[in-house]
C-alpha positions as CSV (number, residue, x, y, z in Angstrom):
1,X,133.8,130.1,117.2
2,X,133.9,126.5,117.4
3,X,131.5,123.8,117.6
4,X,132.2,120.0,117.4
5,X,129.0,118.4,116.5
6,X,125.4,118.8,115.3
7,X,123.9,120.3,118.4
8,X,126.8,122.4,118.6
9,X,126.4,123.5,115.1
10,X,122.5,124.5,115.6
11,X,123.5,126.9,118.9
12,X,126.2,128.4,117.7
13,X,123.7,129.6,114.9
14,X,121.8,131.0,116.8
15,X,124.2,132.9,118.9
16,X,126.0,134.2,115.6
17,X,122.9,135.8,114.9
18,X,122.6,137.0,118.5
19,X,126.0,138.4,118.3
20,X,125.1,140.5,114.8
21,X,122.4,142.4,116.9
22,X,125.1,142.6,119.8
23,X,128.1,143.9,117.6
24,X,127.0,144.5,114.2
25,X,130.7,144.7,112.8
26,X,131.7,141.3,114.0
27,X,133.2,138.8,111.6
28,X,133.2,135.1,112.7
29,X,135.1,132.3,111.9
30,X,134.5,129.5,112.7
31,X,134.9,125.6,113.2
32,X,131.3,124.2,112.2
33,X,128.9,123.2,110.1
34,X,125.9,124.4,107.8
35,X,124.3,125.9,110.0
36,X,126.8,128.5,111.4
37,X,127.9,129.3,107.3
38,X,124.4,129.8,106.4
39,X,124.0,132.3,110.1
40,X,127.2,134.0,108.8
41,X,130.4,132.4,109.4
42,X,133.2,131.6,107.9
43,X,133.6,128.2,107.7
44,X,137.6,127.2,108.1
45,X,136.8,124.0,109.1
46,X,133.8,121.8,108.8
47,X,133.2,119.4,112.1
48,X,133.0,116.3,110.0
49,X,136.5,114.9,111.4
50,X,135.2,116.0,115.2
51,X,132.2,114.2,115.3
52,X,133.7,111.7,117.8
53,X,133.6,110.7,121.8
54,X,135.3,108.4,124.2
55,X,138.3,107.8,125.1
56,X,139.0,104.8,122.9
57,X,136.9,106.7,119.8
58,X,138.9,109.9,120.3
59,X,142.4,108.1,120.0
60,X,141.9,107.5,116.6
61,X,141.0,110.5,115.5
62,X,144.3,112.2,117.5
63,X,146.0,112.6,114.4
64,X,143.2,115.0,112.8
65,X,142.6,116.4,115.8
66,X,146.6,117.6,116.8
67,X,147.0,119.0,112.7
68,X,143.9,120.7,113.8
69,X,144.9,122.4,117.0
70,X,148.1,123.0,115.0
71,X,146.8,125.3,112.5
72,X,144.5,127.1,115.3
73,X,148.0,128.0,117.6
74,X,149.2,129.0,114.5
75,X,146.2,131.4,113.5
76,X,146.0,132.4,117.6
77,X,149.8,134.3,116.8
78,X,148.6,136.5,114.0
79,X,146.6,138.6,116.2
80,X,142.9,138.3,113.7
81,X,141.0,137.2,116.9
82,X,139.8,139.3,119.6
83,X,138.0,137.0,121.1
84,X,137.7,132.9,121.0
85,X,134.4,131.3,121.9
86,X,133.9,127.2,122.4
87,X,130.5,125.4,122.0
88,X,130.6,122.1,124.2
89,X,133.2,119.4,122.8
90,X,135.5,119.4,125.9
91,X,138.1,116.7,125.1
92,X,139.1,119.1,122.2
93,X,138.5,122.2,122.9
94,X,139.9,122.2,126.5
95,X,143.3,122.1,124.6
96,X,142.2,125.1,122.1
97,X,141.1,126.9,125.4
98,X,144.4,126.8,126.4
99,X,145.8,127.2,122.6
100,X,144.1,130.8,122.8
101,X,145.1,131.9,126.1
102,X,148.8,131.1,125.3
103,X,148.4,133.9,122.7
104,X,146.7,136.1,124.9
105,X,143.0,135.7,123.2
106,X,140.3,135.6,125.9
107,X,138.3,132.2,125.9
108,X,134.8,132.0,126.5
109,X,133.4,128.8,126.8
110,X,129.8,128.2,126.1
111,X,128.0,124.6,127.1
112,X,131.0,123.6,129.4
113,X,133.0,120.6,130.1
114,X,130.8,118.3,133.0
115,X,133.3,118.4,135.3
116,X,130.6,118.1,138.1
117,X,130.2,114.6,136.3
118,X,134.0,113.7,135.8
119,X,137.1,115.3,135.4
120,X,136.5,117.8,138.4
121,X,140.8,118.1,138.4
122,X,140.5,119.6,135.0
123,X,138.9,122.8,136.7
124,X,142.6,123.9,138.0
125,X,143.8,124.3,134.0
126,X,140.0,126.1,132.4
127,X,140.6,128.6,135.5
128,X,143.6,129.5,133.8
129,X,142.4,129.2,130.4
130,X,138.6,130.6,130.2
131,X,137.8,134.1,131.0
132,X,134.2,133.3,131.1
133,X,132.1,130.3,131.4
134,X,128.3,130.3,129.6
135,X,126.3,127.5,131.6
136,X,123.4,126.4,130.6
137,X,122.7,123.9,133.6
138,X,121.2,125.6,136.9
139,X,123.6,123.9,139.1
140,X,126.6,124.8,136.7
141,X,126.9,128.2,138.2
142,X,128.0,127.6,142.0
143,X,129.9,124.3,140.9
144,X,132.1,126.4,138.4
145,X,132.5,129.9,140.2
146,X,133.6,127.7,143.7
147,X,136.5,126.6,141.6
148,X,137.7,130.2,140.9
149,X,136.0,129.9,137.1
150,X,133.7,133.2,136.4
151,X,130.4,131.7,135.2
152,X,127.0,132.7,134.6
153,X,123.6,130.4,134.0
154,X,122.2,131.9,130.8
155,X,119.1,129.2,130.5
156,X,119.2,126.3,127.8
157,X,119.7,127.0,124.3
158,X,117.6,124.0,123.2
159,X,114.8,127.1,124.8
160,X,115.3,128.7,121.7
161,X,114.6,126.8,119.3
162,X,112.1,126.8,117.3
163,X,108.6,125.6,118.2
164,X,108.1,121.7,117.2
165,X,105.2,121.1,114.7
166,X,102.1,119.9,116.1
167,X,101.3,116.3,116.9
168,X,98.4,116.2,113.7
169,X,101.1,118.3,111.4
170,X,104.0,116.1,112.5
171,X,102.0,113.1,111.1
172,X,100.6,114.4,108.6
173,X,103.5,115.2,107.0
174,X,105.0,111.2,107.2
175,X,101.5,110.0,106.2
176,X,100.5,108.6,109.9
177,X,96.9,109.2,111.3
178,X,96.4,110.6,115.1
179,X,95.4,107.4,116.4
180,X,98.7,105.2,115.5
181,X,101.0,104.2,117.7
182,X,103.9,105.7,117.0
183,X,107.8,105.0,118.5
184,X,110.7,107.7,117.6
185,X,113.8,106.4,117.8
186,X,117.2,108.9,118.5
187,X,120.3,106.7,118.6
188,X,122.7,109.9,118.5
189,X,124.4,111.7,115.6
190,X,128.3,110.6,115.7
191,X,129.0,107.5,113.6
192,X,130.4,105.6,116.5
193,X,126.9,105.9,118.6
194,X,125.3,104.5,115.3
195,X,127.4,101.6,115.5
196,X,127.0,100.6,119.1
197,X,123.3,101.7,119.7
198,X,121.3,101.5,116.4
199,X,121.5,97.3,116.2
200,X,120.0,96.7,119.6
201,X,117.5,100.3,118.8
202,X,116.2,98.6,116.0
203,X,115.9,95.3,117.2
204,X,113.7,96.6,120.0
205,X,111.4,98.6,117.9
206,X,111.4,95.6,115.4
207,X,110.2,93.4,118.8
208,X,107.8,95.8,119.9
209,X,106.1,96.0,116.3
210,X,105.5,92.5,117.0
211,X,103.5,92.8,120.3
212,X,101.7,96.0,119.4
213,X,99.8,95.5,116.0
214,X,99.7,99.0,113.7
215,X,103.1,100.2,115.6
216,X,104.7,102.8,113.3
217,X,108.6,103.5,114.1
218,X,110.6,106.8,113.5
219,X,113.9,107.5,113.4
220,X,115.3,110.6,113.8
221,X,118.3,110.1,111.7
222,X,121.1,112.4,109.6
223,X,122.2,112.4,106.4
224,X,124.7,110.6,105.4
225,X,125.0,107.9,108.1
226,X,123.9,104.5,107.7
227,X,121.0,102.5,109.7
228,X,122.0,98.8,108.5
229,X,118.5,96.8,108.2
230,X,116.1,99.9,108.8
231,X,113.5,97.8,107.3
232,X,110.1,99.7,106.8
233,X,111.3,102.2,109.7
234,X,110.4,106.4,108.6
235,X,113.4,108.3,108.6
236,X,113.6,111.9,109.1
237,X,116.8,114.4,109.8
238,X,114.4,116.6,112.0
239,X,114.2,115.3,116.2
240,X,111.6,117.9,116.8
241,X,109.4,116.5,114.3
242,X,109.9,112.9,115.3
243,X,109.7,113.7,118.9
244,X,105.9,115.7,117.9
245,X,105.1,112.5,116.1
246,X,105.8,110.2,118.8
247,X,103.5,108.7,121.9
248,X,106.6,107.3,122.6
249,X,110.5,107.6,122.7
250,X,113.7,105.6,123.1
251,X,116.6,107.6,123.5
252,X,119.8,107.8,124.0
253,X,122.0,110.0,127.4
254,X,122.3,113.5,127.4
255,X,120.4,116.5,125.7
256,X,118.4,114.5,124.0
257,X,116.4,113.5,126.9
258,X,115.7,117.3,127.7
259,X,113.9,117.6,123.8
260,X,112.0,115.0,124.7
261,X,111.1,116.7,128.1
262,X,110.3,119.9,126.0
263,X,108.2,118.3,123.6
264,X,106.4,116.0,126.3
265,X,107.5,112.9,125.0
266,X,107.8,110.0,127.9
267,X,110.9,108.2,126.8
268,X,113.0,105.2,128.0
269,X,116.3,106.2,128.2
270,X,119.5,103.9,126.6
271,X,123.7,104.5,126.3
272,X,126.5,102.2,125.0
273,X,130.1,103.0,124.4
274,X,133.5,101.2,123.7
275,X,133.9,98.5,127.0
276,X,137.8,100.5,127.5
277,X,135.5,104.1,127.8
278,X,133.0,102.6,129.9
279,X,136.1,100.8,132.1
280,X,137.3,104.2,132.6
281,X,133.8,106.1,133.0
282,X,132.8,103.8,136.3
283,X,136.0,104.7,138.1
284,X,135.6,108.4,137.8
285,X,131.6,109.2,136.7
286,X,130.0,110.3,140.1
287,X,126.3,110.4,138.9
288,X,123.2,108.4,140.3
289,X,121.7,108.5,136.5
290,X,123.3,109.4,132.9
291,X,119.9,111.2,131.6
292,X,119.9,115.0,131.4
293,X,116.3,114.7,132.2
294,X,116.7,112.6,135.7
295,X,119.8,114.4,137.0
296,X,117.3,118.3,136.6
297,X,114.1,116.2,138.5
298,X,116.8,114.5,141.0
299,X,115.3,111.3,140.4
300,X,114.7,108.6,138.0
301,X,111.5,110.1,136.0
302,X,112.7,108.0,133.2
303,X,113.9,104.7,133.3
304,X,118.0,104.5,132.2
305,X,119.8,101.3,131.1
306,X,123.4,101.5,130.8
307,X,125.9,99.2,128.6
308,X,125.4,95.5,129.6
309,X,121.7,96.5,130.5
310,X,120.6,98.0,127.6
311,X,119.3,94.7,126.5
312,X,116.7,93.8,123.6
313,X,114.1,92.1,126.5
314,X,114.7,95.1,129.1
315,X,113.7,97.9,126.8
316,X,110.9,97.0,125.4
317,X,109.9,95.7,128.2
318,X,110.3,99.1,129.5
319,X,108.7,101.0,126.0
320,X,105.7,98.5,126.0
321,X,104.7,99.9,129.8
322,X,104.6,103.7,128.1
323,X,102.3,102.5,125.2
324,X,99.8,100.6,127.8
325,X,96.9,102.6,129.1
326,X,96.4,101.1,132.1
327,X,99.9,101.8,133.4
328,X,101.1,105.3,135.1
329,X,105.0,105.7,134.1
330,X,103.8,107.6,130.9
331,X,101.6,110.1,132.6
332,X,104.0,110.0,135.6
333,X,107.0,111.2,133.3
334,X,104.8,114.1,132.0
335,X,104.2,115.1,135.1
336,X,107.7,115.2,136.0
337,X,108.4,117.2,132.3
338,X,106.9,120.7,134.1
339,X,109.9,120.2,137.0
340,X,112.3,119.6,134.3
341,X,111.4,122.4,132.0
342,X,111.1,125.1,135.2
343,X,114.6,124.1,135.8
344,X,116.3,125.0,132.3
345,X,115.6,129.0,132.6
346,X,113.9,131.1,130.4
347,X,114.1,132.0,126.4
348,X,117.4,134.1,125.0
349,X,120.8,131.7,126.1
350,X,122.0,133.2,122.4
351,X,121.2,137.1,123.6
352,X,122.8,136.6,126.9
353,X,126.2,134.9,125.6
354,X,126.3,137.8,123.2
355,X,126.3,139.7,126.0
356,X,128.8,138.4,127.7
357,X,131.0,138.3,124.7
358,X,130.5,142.1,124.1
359,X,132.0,142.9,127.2
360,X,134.8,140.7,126.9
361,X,136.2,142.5,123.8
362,X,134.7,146.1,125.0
C-alpha cells in the first residue's frame, strides 16, 4: 500500500484496519506515514521525500522518486505481494501502477488520478495497468468505466472520519470564548504550498485583524514546517479542530474545501503554484472552478481566486463579507453544504475498498 502525503496517510489507516476485519491474515507494507505504522503496516518507506506536486516541484524530486520506483520493480519480482494498492499521488504512482502490473501484481487504485480534470490520454495506460479503480467522487464512476477502467464509487473517505469537536470544545481547548471571531487558516501540507500560499494567507488574516477588532486567527498547520512571521496566529496540527473553531475559513483547492463543507464552515477558496505548472495547467485543466466543493454543487458556492488573483485586497475582501451579518454569502454557502455533503455517499469507503481488495486476491 502506498500513500504519498498526509491525507493519503490518514485513509489508508483507516482501510488497513478495514482490511484486518476483511482478511485477518493480511500483512501490509507499505509506503506511508505514522498513521498507517501505528494501523499496522510496515513502513519501508516513509512519504517525507513524496510530499511534492507540479510539474516544476516534481522535477526536482525525480531523482528520489526513480531510486524509489527502482527498489519497488525490484521488490514486485520476488513474488511477496499478492496484491498492490495506491492511495491518490498520480504523478507517482501511475508509474508503480504500471511497475506492478509488469510483474503480474494486480493494482488497485484507490482516490484516482483526475483525469476528468486533466490528463484524460493517461486513461489508455491505467486500463492496462489497474485492475480496479476505488472512486470516491460520484461522477468518477461513468467517467472511468467509459474508458474501459473497472471502477466503483465507494463514498468519501473524509465520511469516516472521526466526528470534529464541538464549536464550545474546539475553543475551549485554544482558550477562545463562543463569541470571537475566529478565522482558520489551511494553506496545505507540502512544503512547496507553504512557500507560495502562507505569505499572502497571513498577510490577509494580518489585514483582516485590522478591520475586525477581537479577530482570533488559526492555523491548521503540521509539524515540522515553518510559517515565517506567524505573529500571535494559534497553531494546531488538527484541521478538524480548527475548522469546529472557525466562523470562518480561507482555504486552499481540493479536499480541503469538502472538510470544510462537512464541518459547515463557509470558506473563501485560494491556490498558487510555480508560474511553469500553472503555464501548463491552463492549456490542458478543463474545469469551470478548482474547489472540490464547487465542482459537487456545479456552481460557485464559494468564491475561488486563482494564482495572479489570489491577491492580499481580493481576499479579504471576500473573508470580511463571511464575517458581516448583514450579508448572505455565509448563510448561502451553508445552504449549499447539504447539496455537497448528499453528493459524497454514505459512511464505510474503508469497508468497501476492503472489499474490493478481498476479491481481487480470492
Amino acid at each position: 500500500m502506498s500513500a504519498g502525503e498526509l491525507s493519503g496517510d490518514a485513509h489508508g489507516a483507516n482501510l488497513i484496519t478495514a482490511l484486518h476485519n476483511a482478511l485477518p491474515d493480511v500483512v501490509v507494507d507499505g509506503l506511508g506515514g505514522p498513521l498507517m505504522a501505528s494501523a499496522g503496516a510496515n513502513i519501508i518507506e516513509p512519504f517525507d521525500k513524496m510530499r511534492v506536486m507540479g510539474l516544476a516541484e516534481t522535477a526536482k524530486n525525480l531523482p528520489d522518486h526513480w531510486l524509489l520506483l527502482r527498489r519497488l520493480k525490484r521488490s514486485f519480482l520476488t513474488g511477496r505481494y499478492d496484491l498492490a494498492i495506491l492511495i491518490d499521488y498520480p504523478g507517482f504512482h501511475l508509474r508503480v501502477a504500471k511497475a506492478a502490473a509488469d510483474a503480474g501484481i494486480p493494482v488497485l487504485y484507490y482516490i484516482v488520478p483526475q483525469l476528468w480534470a486533466w490528463g484524460e490520454w493517461r486513461a489508455k495506460s491505467m486500463r492496462r495497468s489497474v485492475r480496479s479503480a476505488a472512486v470516491v467522487l460520484p461522477f468518477e464512476e461513468t467517467f472511468f468505466r467509459t474508458r474501459g477502467i473497472e471502477a466503483e464509487f465507494v463514498g468519501h473517505p473524509l465520511l469516516d472520519m472521526p466526528p470534529p469537536p464541538s464549536r464550545s470544545d474546539a475553543r475551549a481547548a485554544i482558550g477562545l470564548s463562543d463569541d470571537e471571531p475566529v478565522l482558520g487558516l489551511f494553506p496545505g501540507s507540502r512544503p512547496q504550498e507553504i512557500q507560495r500560499l502562507w505569505p499572502v494567507f497571513r498577510k490577509t488574516a494580518k489585514t483582516l485583524k485590522r478591520n475586525l477588532p477581537g479577530l482570533k486567527i488559526v492555523l491548521a498547520g503540521v509539524s515540522g514546517l515553518t510559517y515565517s512571521d506567524d505573529g500571535d496566529v494559534i497553531h494546531l496540527h488538527d484541521a478538524r479542530a480548527v475548522f469546529a473553531a472557525a466562523d470562518a475559513a480561507l482555504c486552499k483547492s481540493g479536499t480541503t474545501t469538502l472538510e470544510a463543507a462537512l464541518t459547515d464552515t463557509p470558506m473563501v477558496i485560494a491556490y498558487q503554484m510555480h508560474p511553469l505548472t500553472f503555464a501548463v495547467a491552463r492549456r490542458v485543466v478543463k474545469l469551470r472552478h478548482i474547489g472540490l466543493v464547487n465542482l459537487l454543487a456545479g456552481r460557485g458556492v464559494a468564491p475561488e481566486f486563482l494564482q495572479g488573483d489570489a491577491t492580499t485586497e481580493r481576499l479579504v475582501e471576500a473573508i470580511a463579507r463571511l464575517f458581516d451579518s448583514d450579508d448572505e454569502s455565509a448563510s448561502k454557502q451553508k445552504e449549499a453544504f447539504h447539496q455537497v455533503r448528499n453528493a459524497l455517499g454514505s459512511p464505510g469507503a474503508g469497508v468497501r475498498v476492503a472489499e474490493m481488495a478481498r476479491r481481487l486476491v480470492a
